[in-house]
C-alpha positions in Angstrom: 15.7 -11.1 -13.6 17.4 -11.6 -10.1 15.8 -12.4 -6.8 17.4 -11.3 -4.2 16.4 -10.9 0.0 16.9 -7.1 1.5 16.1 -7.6 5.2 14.6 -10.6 5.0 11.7 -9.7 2.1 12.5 -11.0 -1.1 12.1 -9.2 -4.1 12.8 -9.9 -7.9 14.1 -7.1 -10.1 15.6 -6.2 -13.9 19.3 -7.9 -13.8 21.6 -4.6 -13.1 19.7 -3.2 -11.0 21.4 -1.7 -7.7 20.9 -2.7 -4.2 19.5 0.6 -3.4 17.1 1.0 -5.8 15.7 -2.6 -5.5 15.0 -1.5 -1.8 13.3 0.9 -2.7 11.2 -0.8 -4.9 10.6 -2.6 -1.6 9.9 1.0 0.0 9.6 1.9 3.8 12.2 2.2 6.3 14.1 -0.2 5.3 15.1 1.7 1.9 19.3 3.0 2.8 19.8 6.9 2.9 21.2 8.5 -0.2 23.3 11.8 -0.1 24.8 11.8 -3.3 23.1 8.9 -5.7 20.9 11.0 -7.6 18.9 8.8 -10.1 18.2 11.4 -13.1 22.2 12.0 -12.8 24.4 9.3 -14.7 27.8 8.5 -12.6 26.4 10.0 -9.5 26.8 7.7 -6.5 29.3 6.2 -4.1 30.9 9.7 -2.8 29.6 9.9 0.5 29.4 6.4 1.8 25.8 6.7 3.4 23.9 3.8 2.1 26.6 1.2 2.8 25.3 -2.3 3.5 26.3 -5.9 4.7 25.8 -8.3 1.9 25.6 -11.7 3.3 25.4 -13.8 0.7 26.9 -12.8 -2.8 24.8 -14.8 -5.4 23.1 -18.2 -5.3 26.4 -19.3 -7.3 28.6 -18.0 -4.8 27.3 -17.6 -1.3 29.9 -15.9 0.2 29.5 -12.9 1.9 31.2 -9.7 0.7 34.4 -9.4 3.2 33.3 -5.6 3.4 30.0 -3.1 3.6 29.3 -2.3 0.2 27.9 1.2 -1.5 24.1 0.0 -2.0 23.9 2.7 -4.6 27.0 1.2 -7.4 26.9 -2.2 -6.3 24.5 -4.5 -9.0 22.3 -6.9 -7.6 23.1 -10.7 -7.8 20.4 -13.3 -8.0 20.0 -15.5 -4.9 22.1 -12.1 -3.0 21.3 -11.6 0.6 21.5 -8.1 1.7 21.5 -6.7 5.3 20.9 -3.2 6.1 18.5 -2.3 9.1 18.7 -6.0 10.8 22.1 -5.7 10.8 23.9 -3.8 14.0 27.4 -3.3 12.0 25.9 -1.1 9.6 24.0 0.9 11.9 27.2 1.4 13.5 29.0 2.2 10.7 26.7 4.7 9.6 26.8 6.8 12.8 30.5 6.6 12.0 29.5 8.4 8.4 26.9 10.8 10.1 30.3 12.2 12.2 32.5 12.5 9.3 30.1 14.5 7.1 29.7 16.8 10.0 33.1 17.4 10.5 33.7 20.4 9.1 29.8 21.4 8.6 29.3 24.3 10.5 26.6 24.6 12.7 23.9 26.8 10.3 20.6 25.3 10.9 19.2 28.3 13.0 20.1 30.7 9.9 20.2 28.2 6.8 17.4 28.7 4.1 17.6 24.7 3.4 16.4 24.0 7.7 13.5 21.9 7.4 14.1 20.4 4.2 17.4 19.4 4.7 18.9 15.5 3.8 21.7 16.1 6.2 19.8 17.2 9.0 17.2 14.4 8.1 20.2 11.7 8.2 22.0 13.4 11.6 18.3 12.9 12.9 18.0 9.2 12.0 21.4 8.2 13.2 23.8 10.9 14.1 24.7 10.8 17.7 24.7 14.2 20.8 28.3 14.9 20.3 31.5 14.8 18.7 35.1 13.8 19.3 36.1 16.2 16.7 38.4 18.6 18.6 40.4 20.6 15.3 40.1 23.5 13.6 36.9 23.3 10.8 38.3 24.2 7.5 36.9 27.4 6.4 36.8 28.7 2.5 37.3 31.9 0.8 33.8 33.5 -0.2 32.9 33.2 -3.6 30.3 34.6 -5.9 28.9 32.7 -8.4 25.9 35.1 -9.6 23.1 36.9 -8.4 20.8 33.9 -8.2 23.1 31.5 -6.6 24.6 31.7 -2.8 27.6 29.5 -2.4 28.8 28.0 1.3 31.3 26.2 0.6 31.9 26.0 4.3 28.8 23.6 4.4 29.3 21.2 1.3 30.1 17.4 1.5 30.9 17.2 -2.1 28.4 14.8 -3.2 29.2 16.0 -6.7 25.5 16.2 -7.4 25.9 20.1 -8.5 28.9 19.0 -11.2 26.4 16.7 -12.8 24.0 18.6 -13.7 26.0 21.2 -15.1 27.6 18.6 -17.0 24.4 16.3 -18.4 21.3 19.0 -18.1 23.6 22.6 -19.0 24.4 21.1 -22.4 28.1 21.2 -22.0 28.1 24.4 -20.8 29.6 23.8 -17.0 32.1 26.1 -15.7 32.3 25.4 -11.8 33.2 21.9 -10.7 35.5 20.8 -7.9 38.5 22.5 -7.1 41.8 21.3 -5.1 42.8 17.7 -3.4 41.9 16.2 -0.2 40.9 18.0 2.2 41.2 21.5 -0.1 38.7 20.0 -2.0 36.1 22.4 -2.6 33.2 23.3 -5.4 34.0 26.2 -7.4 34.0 28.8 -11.0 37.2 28.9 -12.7 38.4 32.6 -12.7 35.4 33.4 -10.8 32.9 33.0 -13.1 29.4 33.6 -12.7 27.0 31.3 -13.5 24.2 31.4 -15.9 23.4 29.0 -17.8 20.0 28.6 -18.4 19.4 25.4 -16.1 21.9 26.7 -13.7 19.1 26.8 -10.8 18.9 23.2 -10.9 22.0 22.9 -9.0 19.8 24.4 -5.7 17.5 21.4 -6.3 19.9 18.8 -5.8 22.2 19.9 -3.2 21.4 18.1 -0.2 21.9 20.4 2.2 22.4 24.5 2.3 25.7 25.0 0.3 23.5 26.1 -2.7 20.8 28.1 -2.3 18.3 30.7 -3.5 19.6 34.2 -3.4 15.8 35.5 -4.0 14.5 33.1 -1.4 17.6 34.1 1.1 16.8 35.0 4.6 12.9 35.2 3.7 10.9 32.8 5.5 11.1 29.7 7.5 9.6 26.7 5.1 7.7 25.2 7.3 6.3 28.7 7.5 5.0 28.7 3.9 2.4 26.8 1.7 4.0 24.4 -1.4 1.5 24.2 -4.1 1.6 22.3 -7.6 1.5 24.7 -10.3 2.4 24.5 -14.4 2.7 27.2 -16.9 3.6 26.8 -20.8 7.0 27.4 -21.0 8.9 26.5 -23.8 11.9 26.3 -22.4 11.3 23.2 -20.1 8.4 21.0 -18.7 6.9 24.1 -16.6 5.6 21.8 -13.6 6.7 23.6 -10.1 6.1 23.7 -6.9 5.1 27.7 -5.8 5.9 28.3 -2.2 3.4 30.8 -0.6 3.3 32.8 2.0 -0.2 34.7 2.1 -1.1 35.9 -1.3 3.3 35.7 -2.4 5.5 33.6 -4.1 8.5 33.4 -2.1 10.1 30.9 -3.8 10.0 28.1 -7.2 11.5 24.6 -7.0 11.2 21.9 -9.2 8.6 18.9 -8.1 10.6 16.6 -6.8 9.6 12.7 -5.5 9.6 10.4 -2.4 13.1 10.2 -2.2 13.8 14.3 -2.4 14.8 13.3 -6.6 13.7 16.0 -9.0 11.1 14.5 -11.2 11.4 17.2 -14.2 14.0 20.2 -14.6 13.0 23.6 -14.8 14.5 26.8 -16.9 15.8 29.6 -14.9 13.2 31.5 -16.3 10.1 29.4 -14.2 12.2 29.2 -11.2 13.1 33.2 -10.6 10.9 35.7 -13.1 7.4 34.0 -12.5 7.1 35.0 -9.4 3.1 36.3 -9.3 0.2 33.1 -8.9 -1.1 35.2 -12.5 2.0 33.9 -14.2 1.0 30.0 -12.7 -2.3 27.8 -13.3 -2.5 26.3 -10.1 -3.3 22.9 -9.3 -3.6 21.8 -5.5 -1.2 21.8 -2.7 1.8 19.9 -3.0 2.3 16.3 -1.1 4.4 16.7 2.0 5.6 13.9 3.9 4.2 13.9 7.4 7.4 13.1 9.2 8.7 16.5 7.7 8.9 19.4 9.4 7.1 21.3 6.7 3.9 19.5 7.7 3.4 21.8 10.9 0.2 22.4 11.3 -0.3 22.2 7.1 -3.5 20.1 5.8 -3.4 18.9 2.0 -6.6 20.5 1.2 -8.5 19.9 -2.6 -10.6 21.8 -4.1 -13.2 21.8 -1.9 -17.1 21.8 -2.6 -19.5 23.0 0.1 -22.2 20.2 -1.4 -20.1 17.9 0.1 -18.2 19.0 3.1 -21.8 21.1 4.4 -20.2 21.8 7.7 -17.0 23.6 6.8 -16.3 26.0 9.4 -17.0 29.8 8.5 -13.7 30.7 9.4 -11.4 28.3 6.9 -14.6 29.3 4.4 -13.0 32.5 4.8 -9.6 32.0 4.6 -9.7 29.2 0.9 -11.9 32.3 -0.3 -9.2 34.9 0.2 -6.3 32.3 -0.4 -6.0 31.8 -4.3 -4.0 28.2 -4.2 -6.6 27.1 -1.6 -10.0 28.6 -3.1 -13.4 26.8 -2.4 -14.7 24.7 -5.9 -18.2 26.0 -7.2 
């Protein structure tokens, strides 16, 4: 075991644990933003530089601090290390800095991007981007590719996190065939020859991208999120856990994602099949609606309702009696 002290709390955790994920053992504010560590993903990490930190003291055996800011998501934890992150005003700098880099070439989609509202990069802009930029060149702009009828590609808005690659590589059995494509600044995610994909965890790869480079071509252009309902759902699939989140919009499925935790990390992959074909609440044994954070957009004027029972809540008014009884994923308990 190592103790080490994020932000002045100390905290003891398994030897080889990261810095980033003993803060967020610690939880809160404090935890460093993640755009391309992705914990189910082996060899994800240190791509886009976001969770950097000052470590002040290296170890109990060696105090020293590190000369520079370090990738809180690779770096191992050290007993008796110090680390710095929200107390210390180089950082905060430094990730301002990253904020402008990564939207550099990202166009400016949010008013017609299916991933607004739920977005990591929008999230992180929000938390520490700045009002302007002293980015005065041409954006690079990317041929349009197709990669399948279930799967819209922008390359134009992708910050190669590399998340996408690893999941074709360690949940499509072997059976990748996009990846990235060119050097530098060419760089760019892409099928060889053009291929489509469809494996049968392909949809997975909308799950982790953090912002709206992969997307839902059934969900495309269809509602606002923070205009529909998420609710918990399962079904017996054989093909893959079958826990979901269904999101409504009156009486329709608009959309299926995986669950996914605090830190926007799918909990358990799903099959192409639950995620596009079951798309009727007949197909779904529903189970409540889904936790949403209440700094999220999604939120809006949404209420985490349970199954109610009149016994108990006696004074429910007649109109929201009306609408759980016509609204399947929100009925009224017996």
């Amino acid at each position: 075991m190592a103790k080490i002290t994020f932000d002045g709390i100390e905290i003891e955790v398994p030897d080889g644990t990261t810095i980033l994920n003993a803060a967020r053992q610690i939880g809160g504010a404090i935890v460093p933003p993640a755009m391309c560590y992705y914990t189910p993903l082996k060899g994800s990490g240190g791509k886009c530089r976001a969770c950097l930190v000052k470590v002040a003291a290296g170890s109990a055996k060696d105090p020293r601090p590190m000369p520079k800011l370090v990738a809180s998501c690779i770096t191992p934890v050290q007993d008796g290390m110090v680390v710095e992150n929200t107390t210390n005003d180089s950082v905060l700098d430094v990730r301002k800095g990253i904020v402008e880099m990564l939207l550099i070439n990202h166009p400016l989609d949010c008013p017609v991007c299916d991933q607004a509202g739920e977005c990591d990069l929008q999230n992180f802009a929000f938390e520490h981007g700045v009002s302007t930029t002293r980015y005065q060149e041409e954006r690079r702009t990317f041929e349009k590719i197709d990669i399948g009828p279930l799967i819209q590609l922008h390359m134009t808005r992708c910050i190669l996190c590399y998340r996408c690659v690893y999941v074709a590589d360690q949940i499509s059995e072997g059976d990748r065939i996009h990846g990235v494509l060119g050097r530098g600044d060419a760089a760019e995610i892409g099928t060889y020859i053009e291929n489509i994909i469809d494996n049968d965890f392909s949809g997975n790869v909308i799950d982790v991208c953090p912002v709206g480079a992969l997307t839902d071509k059934t969900f495309r252009f269809k509602q606002r999120v923070w205009f529909t309902k998420p609710v918990n759902a399962h079904r017996d699939c054989p093909k893959c856990s079958g826990n979901v989140v269904l999101w409504y919009k009156g009486n329709d499925v608009l959309r299926t994602t995986a669950r996914k935790d605090q830190y926007g990390e799918v909990k358990e992959w799903i099959c192409n099949e639950c995620r596009f074909e079951k798309k009727e609440t007949s197909d779904w044994t529903i189970e409540g609606p889904a936790h949403i954070d209440r700094s999220s957009v999604i939120s809006a004027n949404h209420y985490e309702l349970p199954v109610l029972n009149q016994s108990v809540i006696a004074d429910l008014p007649a109109s929201t009696q009306r609408e759980l009884e016509q609204n399947p994923p929100l009925k009224l308990g017996s």
